[in-house]
C-alpha positions in Angstrom: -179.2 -19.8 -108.2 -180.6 -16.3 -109.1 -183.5 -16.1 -111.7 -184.3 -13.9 -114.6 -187.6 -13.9 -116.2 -188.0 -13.5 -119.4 -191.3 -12.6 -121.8 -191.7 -14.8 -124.8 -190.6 -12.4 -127.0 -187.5 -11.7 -125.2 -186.5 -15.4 -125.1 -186.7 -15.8 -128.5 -185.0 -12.9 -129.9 -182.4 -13.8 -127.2 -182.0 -17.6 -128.8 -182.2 -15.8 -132.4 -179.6 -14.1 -131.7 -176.8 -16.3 -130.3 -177.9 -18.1 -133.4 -177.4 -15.4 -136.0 -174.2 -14.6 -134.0 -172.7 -18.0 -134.3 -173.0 -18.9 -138.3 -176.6 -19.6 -138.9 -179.1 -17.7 -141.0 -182.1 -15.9 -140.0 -184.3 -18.0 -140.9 -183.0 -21.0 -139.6 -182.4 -19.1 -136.3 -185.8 -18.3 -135.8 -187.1 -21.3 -136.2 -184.6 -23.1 -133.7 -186.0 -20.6 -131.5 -189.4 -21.0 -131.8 -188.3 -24.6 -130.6 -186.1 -24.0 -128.0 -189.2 -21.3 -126.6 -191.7 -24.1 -127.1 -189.8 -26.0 -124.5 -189.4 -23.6 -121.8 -193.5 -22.8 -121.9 -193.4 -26.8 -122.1 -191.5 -27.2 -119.2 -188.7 -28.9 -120.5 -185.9 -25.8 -119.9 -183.4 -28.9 -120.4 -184.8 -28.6 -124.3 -184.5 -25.1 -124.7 -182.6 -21.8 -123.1 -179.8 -24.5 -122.1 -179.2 -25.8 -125.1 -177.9 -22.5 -126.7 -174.5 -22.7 -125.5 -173.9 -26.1 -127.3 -176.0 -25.2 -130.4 -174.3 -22.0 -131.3 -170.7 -23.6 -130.5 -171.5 -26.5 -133.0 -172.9 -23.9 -135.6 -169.6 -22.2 -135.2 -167.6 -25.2 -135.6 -169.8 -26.3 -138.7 -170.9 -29.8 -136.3 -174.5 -28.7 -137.2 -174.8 -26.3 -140.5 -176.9 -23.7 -139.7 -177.3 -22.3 -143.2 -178.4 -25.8 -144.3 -181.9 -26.1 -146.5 -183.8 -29.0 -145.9 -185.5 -30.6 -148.9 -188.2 -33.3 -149.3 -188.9 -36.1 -151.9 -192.3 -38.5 -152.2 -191.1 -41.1 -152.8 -194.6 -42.8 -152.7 -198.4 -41.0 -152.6 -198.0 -41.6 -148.7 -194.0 -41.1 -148.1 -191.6 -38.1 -147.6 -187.7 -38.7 -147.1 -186.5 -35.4 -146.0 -183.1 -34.6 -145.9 -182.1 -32.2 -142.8 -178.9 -31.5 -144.8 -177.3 -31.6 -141.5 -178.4 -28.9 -140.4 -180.7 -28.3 -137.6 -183.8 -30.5 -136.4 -186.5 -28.3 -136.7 -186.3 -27.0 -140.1 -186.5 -30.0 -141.3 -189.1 -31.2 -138.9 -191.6 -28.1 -140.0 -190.8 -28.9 -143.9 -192.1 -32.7 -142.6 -195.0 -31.3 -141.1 -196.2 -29.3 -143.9 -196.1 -32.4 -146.1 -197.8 -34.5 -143.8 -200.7 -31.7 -143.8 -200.5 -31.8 -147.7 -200.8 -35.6 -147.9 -202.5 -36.8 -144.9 -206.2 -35.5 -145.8 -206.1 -37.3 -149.4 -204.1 -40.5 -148.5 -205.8 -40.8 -144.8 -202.0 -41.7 -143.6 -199.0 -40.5 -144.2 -195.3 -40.9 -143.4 -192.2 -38.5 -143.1 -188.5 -40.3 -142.7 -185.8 -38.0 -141.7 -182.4 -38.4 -142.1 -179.1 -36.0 -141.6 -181.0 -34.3 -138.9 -179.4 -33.2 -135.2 -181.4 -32.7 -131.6 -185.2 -32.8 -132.3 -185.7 -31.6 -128.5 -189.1 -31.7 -127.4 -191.5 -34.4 -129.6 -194.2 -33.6 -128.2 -194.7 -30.5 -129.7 -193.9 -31.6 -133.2 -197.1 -33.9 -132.8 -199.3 -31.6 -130.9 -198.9 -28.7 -133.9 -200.0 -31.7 -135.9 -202.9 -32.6 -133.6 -203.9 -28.8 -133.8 -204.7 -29.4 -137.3 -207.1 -32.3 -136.7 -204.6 -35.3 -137.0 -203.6 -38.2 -135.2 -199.6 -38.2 -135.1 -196.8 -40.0 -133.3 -193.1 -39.5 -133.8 -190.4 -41.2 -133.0 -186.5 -39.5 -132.9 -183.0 -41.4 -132.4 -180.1 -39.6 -130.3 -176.3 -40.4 -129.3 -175.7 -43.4 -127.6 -176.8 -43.5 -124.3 -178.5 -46.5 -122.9 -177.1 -50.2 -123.4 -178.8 -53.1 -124.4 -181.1 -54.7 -121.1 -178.3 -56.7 -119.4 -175.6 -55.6 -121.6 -172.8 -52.4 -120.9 -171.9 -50.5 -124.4 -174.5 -47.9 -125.2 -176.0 -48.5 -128.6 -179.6 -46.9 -127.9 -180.3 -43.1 -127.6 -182.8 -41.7 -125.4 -185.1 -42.3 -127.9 -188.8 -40.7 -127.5 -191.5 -41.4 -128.6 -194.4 -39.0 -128.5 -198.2 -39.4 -129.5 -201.1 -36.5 -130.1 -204.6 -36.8 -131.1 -207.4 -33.4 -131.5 -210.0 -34.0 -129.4 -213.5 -32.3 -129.4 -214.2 -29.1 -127.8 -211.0 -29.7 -126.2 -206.7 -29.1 -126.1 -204.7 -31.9 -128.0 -204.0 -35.2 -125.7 -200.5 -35.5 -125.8 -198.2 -38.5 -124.6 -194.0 -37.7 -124.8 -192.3 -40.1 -123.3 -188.4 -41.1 -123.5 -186.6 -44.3 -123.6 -184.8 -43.4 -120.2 -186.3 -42.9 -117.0 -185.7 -39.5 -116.9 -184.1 -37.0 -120.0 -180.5 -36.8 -120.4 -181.7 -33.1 -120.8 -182.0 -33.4 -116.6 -178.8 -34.5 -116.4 -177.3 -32.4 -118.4 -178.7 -29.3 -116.4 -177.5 -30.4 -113.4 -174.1 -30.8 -114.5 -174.0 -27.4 -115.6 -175.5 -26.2 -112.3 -173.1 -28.4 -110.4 -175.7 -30.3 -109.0 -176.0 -34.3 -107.9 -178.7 -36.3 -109.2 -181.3 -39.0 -107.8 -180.2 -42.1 -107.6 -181.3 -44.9 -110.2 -181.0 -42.1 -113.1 -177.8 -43.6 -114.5 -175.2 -45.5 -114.4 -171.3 -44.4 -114.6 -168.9 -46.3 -116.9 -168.2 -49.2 -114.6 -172.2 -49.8 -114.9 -172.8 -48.8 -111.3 -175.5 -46.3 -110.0 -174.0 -42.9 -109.7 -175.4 -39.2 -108.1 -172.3 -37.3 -109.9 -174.1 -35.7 -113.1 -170.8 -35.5 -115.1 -170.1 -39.0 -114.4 -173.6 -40.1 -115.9 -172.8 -38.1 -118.7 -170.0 -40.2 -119.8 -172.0 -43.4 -118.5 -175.2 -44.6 -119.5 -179.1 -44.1 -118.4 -181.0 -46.3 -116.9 -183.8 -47.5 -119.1 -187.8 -46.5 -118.7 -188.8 -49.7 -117.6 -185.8 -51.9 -117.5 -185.5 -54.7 -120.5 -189.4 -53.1 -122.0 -187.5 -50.0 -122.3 -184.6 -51.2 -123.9 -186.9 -53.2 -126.6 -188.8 -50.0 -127.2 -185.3 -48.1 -127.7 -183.9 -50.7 -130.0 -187.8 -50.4 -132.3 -186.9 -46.2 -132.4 -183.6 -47.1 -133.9 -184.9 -49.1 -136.4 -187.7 -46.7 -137.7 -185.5 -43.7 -137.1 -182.2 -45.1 -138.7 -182.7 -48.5 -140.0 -185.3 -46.7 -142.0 -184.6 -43.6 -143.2 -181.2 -43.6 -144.0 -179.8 -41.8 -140.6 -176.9 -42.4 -138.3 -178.1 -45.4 -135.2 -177.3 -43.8 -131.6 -173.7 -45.5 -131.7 -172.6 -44.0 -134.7 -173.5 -40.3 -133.5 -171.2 -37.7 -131.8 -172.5 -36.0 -128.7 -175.5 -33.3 -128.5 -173.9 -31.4 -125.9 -170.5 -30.6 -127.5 -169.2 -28.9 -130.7 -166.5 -32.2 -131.0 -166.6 -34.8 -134.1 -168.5 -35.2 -137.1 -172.5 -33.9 -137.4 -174.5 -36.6 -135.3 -176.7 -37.1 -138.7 -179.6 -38.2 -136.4 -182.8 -39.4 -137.8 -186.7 -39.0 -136.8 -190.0 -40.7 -138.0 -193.2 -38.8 -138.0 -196.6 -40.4 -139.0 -199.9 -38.9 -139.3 -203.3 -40.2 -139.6 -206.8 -38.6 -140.8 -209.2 -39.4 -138.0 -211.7 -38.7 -140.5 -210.7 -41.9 -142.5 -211.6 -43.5 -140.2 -214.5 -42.8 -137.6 -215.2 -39.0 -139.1 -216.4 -37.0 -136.7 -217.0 -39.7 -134.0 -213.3 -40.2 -133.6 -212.7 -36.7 -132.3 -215.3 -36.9 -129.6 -214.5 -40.6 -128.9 -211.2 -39.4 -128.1 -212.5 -36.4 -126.1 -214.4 -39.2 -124.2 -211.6 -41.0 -123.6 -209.8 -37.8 -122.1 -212.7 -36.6 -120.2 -212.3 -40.0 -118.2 -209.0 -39.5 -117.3 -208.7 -35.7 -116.7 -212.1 -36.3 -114.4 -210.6 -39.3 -112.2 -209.5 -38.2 -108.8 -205.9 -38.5 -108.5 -205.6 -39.1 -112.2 -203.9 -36.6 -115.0 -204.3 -36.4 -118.9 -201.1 -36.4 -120.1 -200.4 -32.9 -121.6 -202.6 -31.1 -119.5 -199.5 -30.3 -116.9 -197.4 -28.4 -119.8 -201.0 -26.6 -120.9 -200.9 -25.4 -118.0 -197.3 -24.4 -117.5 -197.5 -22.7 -121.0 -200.1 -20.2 -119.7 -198.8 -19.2 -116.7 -195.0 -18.8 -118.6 -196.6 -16.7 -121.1 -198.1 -14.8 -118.4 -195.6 -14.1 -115.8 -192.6 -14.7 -118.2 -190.2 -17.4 -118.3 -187.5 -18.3 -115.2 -184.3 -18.5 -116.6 -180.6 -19.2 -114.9 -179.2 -15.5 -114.5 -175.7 -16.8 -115.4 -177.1 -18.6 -118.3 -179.0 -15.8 -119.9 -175.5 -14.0 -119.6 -173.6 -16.4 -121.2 -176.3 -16.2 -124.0 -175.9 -12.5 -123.9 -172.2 -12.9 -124.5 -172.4 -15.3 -127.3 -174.9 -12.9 -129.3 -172.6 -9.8 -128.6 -170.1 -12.2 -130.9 
């Protein structure tokens, strides 16, 4: 597979434009590709440059509206419901997270329940922006159907993540981003554009046996982080994310990765939490403690320091992209 590196800058007006190109405003564009650029320099390429091809066909289809506006109602001192509009995520996720920073310093905690929303790619760094402004905050985001209930075989869970940050002193955010599979669908859905196998015990195919053929995952199931734990963890997502708010549950969503069906209406939950409520200034160094512990263990790794580290060198040296892939973005930009 030949490689293209691209700067920052060229990745995103890249992404921006496919976007534009494809029935979705400027606005909207841009921020989709702040997100999809946030993944790459996260590591998570399976959340960002790939996912153009499938975003811009959905726009063009009207699967996802990319002119939609999201708007936001408190409904209590502490609670937002935000309506996505079914448009994309990350509107609607940076309308939730300028609330939250509104509310969260005079309530000490604070809620945002999404609903009508699509992919919300990379948690993570929904609650590390957050945890750059000096809060606690944990997310949690529903997706299509993908994992069935421990023991069972119909899919009714998405890959569900769930993804933590807290502001530490003197220090980068601690981040946790974890996913209700054992590895992203995102992973599998790379290598079945690449034409690749996968590991084995990544999935399942429809007949609930362990497969290596990627496309045959894809219309099978995942195997669960942590076998029936997992699946208990995925069903709790569900609830908050859709139960909750209002959204589609995993088994009522169309796919992610085509432009096929009704809008997935997915729904996300984000919390966020004062520190200063609580211990005031001791909580940020108790939490750099805490991190200092971990990141100084031999052998041992704070979680988020590995895509800290990939962000830097990516927005040195530029970002590897598939050539063919960056072509076929090319394409869909040229209209």
């Amino acid at each position: 597979m030949s490689e293209r590196l691209l700067s920052v800058g060229e990745a995103h007006a890249l992404i921006a434009a496919a976007l534009t190109a494809s029935r979705t405003s400027p606005e909207n564009a841009s921020q989709v590709a702040d997100a999809l650029v946030g993944a790459e320099l996260a590591g998570q390429g399976g959340h960002g440059l790939r996912r153009v091809p499938a975003y811009a066909a959905q726009a063009r289809a009207g699967k996802v509206d990319g002119f939609a506006v999201p708007s936001a109602k408190r409904t209590r001192p502490g609670a937002v419901h935000v309506d996505a509009a079914l448009g994309f995520a990350y509107p609607a996720l940076g309308l939730a997270a300028r609330e939250l920073l509104a509310i969260t310093p005079e309530q000490g905690i604070a809620t945002a329940g999404i609903f009508r929303s699509h992919h919300a790619g990379v948690a993570g760094l929904a609650v590390e922006a957050l945890a750059e402004q000096g809060l606690v905050a944990l997310m949690f985001a529903n997706a299509p159907a993908s994992i069935a209930p421990w023991g069972g075989r119909r899919p009714l869970y998405g890959t569900d993540p769930i993804a933590f940050a807290c502001p530490t002193e003197g220090g980068a955010p601690v981040v946790v981003d974890v996913s209700m599979s054992k590895v992203a669908r995102g992973k599998i859905m790379a290598a079945n554009q690449k034409k690749e196998p996968i590991p084995e015990g990544w999935a399942l195919d429809v007949d609930g046996n362990p497969t290596t053929d990627a496309k045959a995952a894809l219309a099978g199931t995942m195997v669960p982080l942590g076998d029936a734990k997992g699946t208990a963890l995925a069903l709790m997502v569900e609830l908050l994310c859709a139960g909750l708010t209002g959204a589609n549950y995993a088994y009522e969503q169309s796919s992610f990765f085509d432009a096929e069906g009704a809008p997935p209406a997915t729904g996300q939950l984000l919390i966020a939490i004062d520190p200063q409520a609580f211990g005031g200034t001791r909580a940020l160094a108790r939490f750099a403690e805490m991190a200092g512990l971990v990141a100084g263990m031999e052998g041992a790794r704070l979680p988020g320091s590995r895509r800290q580290a990939i962000r830097e060198r990516f927005r040195r040296d530029g970002i590897p992209a598939d050539a063919a892939l960056v072509t076929e973005i090319e394409q869909i930009a040229a209209g």
